[in-house]
N, CA and C atoms as a LAMMPS dump frame, in Angstrom:
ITEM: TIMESTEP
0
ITEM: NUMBER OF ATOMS
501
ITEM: BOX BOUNDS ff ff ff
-5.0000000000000000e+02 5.0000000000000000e+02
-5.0000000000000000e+02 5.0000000000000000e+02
-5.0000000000000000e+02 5.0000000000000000e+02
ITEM: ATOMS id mol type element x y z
1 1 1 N -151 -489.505 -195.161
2 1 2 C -149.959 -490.5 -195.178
3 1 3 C -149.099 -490.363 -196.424
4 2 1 N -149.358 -490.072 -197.515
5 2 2 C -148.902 -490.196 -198.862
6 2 3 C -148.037 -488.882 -198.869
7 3 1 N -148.377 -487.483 -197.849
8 3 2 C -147.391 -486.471 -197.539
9 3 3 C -146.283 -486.499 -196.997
10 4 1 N -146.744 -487.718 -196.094
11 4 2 C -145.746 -488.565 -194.955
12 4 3 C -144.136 -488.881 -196.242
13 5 1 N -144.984 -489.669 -197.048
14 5 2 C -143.497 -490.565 -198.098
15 5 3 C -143.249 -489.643 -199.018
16 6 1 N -143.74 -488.712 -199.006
17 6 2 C -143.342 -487.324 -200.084
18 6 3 C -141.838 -486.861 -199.645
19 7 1 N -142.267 -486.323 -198.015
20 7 2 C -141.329 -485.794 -197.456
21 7 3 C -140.274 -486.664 -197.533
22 8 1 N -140.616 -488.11 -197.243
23 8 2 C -138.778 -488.687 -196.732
24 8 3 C -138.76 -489.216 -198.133
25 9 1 N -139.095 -489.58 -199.102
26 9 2 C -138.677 -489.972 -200.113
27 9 3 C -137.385 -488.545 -200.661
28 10 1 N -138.008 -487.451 -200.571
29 10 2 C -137.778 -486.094 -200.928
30 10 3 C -136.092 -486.213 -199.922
31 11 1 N -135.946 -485.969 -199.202
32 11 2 C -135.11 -485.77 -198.28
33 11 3 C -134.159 -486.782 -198.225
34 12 1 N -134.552 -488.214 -198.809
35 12 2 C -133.764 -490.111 -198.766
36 12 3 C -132.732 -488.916 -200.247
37 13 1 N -133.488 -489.106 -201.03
38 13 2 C -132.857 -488.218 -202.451
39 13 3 C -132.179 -487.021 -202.228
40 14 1 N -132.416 -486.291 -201.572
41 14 2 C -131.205 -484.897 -200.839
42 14 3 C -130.209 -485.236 -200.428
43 15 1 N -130.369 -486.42 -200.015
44 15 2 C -129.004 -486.72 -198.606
45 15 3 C -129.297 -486.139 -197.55
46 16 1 N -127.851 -486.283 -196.704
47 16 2 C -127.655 -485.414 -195.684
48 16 3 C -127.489 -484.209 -195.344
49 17 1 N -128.339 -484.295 -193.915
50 17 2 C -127.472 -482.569 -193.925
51 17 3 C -127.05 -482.013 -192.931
52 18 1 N -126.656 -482.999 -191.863
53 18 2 C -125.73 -482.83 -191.191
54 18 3 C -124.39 -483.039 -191.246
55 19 1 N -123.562 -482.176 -190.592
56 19 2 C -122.246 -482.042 -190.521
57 19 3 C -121.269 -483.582 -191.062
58 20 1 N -120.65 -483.87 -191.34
59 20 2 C -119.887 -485.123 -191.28
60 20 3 C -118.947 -485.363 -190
61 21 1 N -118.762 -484.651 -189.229
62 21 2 C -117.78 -484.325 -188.8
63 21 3 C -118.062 -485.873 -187.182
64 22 1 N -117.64 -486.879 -187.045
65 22 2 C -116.768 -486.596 -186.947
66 22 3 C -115.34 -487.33 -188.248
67 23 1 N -116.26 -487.498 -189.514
68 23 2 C -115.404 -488.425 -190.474
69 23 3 C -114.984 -487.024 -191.441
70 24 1 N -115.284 -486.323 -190.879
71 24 2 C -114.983 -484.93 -192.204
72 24 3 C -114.481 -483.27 -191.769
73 25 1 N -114.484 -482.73 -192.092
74 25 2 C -114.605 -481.442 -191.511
75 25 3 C -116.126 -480.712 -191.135
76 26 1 N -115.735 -479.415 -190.128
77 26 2 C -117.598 -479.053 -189.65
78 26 3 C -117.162 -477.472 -189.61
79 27 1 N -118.201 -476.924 -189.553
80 27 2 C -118.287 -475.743 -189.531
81 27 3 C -117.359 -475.017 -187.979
82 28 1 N -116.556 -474.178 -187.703
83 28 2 C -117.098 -473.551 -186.592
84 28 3 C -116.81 -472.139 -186.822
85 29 1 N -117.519 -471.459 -185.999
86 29 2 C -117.898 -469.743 -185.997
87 29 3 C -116.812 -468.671 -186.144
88 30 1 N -116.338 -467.889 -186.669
89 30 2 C -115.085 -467.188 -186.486
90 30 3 C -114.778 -466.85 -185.262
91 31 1 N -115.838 -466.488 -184.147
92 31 2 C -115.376 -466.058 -182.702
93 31 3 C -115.426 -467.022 -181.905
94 32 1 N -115.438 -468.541 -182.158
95 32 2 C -115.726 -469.23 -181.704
96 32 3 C -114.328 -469.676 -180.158
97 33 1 N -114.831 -469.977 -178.734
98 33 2 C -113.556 -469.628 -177.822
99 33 3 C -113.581 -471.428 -177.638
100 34 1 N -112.687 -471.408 -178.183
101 34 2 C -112.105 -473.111 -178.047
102 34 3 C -110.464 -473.065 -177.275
103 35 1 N -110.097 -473.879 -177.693
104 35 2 C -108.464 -474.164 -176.931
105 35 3 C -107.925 -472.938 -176.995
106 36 1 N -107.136 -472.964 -175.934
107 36 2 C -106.03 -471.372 -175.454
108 36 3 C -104.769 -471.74 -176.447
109 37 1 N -104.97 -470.507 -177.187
110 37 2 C -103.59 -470.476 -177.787
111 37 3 C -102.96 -469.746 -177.186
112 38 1 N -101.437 -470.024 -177.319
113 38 2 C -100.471 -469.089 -176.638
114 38 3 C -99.273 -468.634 -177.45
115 39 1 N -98.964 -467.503 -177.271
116 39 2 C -97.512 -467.027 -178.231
117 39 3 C -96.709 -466.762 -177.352
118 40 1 N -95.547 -467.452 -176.581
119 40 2 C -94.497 -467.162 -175.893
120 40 3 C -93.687 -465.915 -176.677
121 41 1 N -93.609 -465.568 -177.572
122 41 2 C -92.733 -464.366 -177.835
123 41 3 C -93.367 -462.833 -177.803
124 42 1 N -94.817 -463.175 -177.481
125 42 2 C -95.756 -462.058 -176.966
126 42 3 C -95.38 -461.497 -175.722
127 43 1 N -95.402 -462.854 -174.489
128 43 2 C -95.889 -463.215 -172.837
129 43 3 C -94.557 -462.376 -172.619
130 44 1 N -95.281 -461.16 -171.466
131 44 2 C -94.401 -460.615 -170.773
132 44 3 C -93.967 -461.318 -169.317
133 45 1 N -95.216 -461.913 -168.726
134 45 2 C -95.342 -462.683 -167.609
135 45 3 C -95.878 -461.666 -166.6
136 46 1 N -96.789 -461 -167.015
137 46 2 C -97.257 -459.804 -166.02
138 46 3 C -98.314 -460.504 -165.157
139 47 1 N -98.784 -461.91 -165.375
140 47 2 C -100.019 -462.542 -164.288
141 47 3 C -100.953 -462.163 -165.079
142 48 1 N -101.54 -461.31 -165.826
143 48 2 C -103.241 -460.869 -165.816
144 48 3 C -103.687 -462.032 -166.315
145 49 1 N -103.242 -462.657 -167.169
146 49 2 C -104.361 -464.016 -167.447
147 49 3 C -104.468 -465.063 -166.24
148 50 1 N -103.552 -465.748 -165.233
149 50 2 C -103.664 -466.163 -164.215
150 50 3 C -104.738 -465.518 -163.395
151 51 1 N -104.355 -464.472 -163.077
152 51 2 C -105.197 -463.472 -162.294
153 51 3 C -106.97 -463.332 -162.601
154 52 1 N -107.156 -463.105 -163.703
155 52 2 C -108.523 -463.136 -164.574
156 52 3 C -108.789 -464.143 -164.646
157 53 1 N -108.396 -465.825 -164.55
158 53 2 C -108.851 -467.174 -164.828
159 53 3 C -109.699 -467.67 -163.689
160 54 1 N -111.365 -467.527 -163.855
161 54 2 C -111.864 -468.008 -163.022
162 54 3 C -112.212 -468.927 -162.406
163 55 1 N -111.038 -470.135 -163.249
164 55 2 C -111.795 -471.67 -163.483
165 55 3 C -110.046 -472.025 -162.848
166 56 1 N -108.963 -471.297 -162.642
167 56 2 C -107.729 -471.712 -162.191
168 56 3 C -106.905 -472.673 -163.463
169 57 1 N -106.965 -472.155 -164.488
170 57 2 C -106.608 -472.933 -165.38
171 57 3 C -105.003 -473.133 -166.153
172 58 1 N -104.995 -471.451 -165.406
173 58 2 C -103.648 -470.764 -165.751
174 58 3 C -102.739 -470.388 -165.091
175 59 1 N -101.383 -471.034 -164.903
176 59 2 C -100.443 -470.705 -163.727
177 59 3 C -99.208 -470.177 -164.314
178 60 1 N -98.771 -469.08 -163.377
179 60 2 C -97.743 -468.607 -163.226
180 60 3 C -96.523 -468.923 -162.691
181 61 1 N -95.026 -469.482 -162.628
182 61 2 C -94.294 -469.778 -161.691
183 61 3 C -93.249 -469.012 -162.234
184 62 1 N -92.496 -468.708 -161.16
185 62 2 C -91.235 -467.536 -161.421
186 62 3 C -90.003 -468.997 -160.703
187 63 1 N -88.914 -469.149 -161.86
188 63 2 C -88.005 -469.165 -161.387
189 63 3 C -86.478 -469.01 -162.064
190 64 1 N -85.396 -469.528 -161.628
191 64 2 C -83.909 -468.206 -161.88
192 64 3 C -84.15 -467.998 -163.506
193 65 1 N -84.393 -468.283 -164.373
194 65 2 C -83.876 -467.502 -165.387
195 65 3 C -85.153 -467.308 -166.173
196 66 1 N -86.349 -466.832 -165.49
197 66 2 C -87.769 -466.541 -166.012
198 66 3 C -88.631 -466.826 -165.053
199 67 1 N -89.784 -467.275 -166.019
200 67 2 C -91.346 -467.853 -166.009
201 67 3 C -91.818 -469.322 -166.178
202 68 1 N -92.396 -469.835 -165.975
203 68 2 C -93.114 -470.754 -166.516
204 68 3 C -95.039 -470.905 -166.669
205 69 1 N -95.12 -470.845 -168.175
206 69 2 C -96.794 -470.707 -168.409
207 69 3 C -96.889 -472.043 -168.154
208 70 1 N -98.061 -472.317 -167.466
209 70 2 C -98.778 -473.675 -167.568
210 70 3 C -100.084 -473.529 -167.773
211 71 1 N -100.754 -474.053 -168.549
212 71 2 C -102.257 -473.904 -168.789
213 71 3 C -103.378 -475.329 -168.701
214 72 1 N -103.985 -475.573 -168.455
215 72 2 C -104.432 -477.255 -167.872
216 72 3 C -105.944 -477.386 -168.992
217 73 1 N -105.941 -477.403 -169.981
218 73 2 C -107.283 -477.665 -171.093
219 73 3 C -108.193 -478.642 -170.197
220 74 1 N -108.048 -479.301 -169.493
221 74 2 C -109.01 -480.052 -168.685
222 74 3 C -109.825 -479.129 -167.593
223 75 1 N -109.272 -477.996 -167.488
224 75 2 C -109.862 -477.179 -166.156
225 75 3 C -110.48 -475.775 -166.364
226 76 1 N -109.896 -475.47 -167.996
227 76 2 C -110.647 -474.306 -168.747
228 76 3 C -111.536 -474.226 -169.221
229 77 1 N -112.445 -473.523 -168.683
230 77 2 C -114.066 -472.902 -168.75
231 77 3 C -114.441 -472.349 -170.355
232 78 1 N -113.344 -472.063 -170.905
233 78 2 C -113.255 -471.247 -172.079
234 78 3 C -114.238 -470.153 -172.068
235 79 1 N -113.864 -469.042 -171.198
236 79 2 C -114.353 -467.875 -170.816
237 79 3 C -114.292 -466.582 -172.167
238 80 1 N -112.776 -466.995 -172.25
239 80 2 C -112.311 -465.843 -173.195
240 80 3 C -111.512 -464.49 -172.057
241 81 1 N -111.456 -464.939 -171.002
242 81 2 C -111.207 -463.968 -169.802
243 81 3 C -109.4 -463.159 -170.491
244 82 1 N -109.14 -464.29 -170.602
245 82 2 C -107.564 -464.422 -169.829
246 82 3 C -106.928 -463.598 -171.518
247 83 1 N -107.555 -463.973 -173.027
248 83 2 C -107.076 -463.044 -174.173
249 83 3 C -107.855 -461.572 -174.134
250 84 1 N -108.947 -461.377 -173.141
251 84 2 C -109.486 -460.302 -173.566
252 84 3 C -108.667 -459.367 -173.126
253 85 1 N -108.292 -459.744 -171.484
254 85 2 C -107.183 -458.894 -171.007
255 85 3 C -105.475 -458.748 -170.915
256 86 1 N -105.17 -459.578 -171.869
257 86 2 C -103.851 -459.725 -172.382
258 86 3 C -103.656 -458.636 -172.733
259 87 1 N -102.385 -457.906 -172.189
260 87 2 C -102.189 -456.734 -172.733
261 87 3 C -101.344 -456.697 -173.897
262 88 1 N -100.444 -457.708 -174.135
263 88 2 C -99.789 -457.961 -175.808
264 88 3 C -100.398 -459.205 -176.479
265 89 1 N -101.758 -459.755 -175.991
266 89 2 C -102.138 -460.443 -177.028
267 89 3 C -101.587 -461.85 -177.319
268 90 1 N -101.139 -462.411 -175.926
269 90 2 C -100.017 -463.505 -176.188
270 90 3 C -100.844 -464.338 -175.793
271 91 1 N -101.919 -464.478 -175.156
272 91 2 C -102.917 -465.734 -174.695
273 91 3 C -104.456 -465.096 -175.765
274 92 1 N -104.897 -466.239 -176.272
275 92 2 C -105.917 -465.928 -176.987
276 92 3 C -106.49 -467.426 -177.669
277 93 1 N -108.091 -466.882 -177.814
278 93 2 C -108.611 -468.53 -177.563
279 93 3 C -108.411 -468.921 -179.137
280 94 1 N -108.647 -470.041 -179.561
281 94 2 C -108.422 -470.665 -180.817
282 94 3 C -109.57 -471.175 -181.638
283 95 1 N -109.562 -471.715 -182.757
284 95 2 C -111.206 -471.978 -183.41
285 95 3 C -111.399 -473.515 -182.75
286 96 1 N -109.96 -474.464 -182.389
287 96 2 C -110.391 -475.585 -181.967
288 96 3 C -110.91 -475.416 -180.582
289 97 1 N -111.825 -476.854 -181.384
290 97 2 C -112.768 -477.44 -179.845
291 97 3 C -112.325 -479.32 -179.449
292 98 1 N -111.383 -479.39 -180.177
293 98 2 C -110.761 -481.032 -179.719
294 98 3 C -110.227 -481.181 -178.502
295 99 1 N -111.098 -480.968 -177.444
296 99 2 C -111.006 -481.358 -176.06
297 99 3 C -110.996 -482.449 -175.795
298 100 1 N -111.664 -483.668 -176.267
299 100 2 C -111.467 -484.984 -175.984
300 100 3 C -110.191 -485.374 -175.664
301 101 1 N -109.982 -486.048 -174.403
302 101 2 C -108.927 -486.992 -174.428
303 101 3 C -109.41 -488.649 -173.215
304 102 1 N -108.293 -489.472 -173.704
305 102 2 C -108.743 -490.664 -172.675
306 102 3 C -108.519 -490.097 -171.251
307 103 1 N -109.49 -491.036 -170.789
308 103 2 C -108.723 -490.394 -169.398
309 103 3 C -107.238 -490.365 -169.082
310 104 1 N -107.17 -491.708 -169.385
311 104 2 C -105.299 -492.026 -168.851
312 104 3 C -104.667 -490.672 -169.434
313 105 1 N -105.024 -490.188 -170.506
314 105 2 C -103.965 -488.916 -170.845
315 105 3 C -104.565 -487.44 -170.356
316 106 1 N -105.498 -487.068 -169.078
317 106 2 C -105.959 -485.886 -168.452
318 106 3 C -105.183 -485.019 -168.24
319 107 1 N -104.023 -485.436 -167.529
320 107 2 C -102.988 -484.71 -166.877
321 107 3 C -102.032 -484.378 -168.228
322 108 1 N -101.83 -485.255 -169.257
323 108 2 C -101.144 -484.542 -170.39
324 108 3 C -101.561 -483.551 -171.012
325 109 1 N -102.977 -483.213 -170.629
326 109 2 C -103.516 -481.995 -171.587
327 109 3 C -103.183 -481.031 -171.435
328 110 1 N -101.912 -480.207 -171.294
329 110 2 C -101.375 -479.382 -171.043
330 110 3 C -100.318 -478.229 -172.132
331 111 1 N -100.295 -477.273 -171.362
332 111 2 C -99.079 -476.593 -172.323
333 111 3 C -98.331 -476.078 -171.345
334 112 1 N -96.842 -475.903 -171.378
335 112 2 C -95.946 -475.827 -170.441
336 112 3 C -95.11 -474.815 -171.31
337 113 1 N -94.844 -473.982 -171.012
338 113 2 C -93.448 -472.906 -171.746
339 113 3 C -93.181 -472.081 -170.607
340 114 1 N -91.285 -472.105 -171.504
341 114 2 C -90.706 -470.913 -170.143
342 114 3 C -90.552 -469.848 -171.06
343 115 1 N -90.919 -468.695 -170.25
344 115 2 C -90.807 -467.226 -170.615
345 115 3 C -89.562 -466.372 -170.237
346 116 1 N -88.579 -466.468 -170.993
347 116 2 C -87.434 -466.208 -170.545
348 116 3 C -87.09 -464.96 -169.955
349 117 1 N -86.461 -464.461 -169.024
350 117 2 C -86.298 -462.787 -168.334
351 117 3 C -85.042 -462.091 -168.933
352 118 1 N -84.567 -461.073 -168.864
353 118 2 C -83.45 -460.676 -169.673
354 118 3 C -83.105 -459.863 -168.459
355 119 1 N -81.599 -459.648 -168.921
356 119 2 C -80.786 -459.13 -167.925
357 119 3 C -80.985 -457.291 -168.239
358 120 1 N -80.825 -456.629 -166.971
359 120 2 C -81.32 -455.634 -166.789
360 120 3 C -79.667 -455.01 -167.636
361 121 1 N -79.773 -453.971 -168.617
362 121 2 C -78.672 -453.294 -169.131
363 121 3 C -77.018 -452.77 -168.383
364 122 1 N -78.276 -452.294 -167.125
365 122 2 C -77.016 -451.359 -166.203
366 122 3 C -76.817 -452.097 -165.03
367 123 1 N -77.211 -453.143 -164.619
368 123 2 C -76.823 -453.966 -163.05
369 123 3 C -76.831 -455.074 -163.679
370 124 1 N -77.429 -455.766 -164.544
371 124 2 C -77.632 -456.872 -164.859
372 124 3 C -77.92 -457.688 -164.284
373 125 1 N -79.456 -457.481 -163.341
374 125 2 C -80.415 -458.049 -162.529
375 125 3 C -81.53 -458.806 -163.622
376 126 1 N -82.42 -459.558 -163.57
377 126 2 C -83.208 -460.45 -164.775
378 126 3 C -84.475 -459.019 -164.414
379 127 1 N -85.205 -459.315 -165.068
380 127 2 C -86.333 -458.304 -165.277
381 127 3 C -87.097 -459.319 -166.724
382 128 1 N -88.432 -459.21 -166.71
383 128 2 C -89.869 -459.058 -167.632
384 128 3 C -88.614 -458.182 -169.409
385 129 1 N -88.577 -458.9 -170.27
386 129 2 C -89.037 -458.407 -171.437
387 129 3 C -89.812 -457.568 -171.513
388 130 1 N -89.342 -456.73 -172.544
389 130 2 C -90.202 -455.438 -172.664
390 130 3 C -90.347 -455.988 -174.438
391 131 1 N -91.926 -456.48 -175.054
392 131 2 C -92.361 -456.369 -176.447
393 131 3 C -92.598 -455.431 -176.967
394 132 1 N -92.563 -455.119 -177.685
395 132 2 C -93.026 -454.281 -178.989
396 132 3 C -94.614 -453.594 -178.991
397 133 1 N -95.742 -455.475 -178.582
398 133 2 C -96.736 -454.664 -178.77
399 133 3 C -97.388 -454.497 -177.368
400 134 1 N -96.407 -454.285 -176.157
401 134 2 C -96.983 -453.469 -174.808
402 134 3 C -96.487 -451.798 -175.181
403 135 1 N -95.471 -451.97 -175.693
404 135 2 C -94.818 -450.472 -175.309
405 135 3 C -95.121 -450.035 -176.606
406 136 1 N -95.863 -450.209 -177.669
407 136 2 C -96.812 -449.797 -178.799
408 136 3 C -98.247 -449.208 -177.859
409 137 1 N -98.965 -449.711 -177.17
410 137 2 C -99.818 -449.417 -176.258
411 137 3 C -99.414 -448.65 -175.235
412 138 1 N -98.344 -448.3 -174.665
413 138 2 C -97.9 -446.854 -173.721
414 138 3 C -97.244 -446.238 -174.449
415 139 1 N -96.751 -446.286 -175.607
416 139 2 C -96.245 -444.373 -176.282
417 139 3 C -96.389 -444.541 -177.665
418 140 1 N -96.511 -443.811 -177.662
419 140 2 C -97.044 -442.655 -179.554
420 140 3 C -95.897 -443.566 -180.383
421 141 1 N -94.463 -443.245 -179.837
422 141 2 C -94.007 -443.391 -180.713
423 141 3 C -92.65 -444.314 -179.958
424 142 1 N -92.327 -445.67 -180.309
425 142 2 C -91.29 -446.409 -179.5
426 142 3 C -89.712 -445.684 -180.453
427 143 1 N -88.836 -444.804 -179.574
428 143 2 C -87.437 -444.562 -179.44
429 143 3 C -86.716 -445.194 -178.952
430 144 1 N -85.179 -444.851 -179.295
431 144 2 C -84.34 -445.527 -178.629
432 144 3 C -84.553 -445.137 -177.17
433 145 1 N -84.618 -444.331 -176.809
434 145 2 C -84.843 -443.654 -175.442
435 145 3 C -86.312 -444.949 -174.686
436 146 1 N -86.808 -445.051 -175.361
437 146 2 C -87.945 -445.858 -174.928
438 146 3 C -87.294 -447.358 -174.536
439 147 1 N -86.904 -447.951 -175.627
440 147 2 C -86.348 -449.175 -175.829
441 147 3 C -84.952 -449.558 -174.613
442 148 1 N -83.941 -448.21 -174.369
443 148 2 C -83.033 -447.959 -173.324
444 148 3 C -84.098 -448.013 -171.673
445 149 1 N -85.081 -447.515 -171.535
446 149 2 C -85.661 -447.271 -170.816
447 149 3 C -86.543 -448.501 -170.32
448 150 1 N -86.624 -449.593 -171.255
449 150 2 C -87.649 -450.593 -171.046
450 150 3 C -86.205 -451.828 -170.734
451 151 1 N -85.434 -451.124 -171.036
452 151 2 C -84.233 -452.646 -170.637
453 151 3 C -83.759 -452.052 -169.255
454 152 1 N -84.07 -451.255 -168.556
455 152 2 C -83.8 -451.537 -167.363
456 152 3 C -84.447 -451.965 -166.242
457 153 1 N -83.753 -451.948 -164.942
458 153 2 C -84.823 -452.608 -164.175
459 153 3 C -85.588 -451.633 -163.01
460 154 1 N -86.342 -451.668 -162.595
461 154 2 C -86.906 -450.598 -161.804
462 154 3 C -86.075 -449.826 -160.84
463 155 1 N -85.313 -450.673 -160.409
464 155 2 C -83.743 -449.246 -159.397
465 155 3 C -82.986 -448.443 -160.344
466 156 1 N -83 -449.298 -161.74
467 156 2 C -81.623 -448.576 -162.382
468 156 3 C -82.694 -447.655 -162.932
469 157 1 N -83.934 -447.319 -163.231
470 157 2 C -84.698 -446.949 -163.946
471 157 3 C -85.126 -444.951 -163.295
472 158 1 N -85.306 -445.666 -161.824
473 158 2 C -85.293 -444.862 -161.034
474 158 3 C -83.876 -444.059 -160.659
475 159 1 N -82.653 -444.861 -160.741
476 159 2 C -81.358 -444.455 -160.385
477 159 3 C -80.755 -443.001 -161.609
478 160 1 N -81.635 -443.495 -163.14
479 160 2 C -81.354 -442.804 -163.931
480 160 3 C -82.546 -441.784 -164.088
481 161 1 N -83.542 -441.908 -163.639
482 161 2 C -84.362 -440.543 -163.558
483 161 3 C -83.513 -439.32 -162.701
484 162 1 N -82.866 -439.821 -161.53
485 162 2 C -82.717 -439.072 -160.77
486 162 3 C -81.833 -438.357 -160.88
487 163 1 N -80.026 -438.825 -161.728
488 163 2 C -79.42 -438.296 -162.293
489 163 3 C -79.149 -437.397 -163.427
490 164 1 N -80.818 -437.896 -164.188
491 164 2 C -81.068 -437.212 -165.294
492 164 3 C -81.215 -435.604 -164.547
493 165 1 N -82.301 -435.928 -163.626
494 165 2 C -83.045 -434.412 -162.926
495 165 3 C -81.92 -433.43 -162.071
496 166 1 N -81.048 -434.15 -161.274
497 166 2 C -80.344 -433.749 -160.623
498 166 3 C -78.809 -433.622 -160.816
499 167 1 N -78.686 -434.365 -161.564
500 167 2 C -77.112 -434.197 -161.664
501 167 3 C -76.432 -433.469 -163.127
């Protein structure tokens, strides 16, 4: 018994030693997959994170002058799916875990951005942005020739292969 009041006397005098959190700050892990961050000046709008979201968390909508990301924090699994296969790195999970909300605000838990399309050089049809760090990942080395080549749109793209070869 007298080991008994050793210990908590011992430990009353330590303090605590759990976290404070929620009156303080708390630890969390460097890889830790909490809330989806997103960088709209990454997002090409190619789908793969929609596509890869097994929990439906992540939507795609195309309309006239782009995209629209929508992402629903109430319906995400926090997989890590949707940044692993980002091919420029524009969806990726975050260290927060402040998921709480009232109910009345469920449907606000959201993130909404439009992904704007750019006009194709030579027809001036809308087309996907071409970033920096996709077309860093398909060639050695980004040229003007590259950069000319990524602003067009797949007819004019094709229209100018063919003239290149043939004409």
């Amino acid at each position: 018994m007298a080991q008994f009041f050793t210990i908590a006397l011992r430990n009353f005098l330590k303090g605590p030693t759990t976290d404070p959190y929620p009156f303080g700050e708390t630890y969390t892990p460097e890889n830790y997959r909490g809330i989806i961050a997103y960088s709209p000046e990454l997002c090409i709008g190619c789908g793969t994170c929609e596509y890869v979201c097994p929990s439906g968390a992540i939507k795609l909508r195309h309309h006239e002058s782009g995209m629209n990301f929508s992402y629903w924090l109430s319906t995400c699994c926090h997989c890590g799916n949707c940044g692993y296969y980002c091919p420029t790195d524009a969806v990726f999970n975050s260290n927060d875990f402040h998921t709480a909300r009232a109910q009345s605000e469920k449907y606000d838990a959201t993130i909404n951005d439009d992904i704007a399309s750019v006009q194709c050089s030579r027809c001036d049809a809308m087309i996907p942005r071409a970033v920096d760090a996709l077309l860093a990942r398909a060639y050695d080395e980004i040229t003007d020739t590259v950069r000319h080549r990524a602003s067009l749109c797949p007819d004019c793209r094709r229209l100018e292969q063919f003239e290149r070869m043939y004409l």
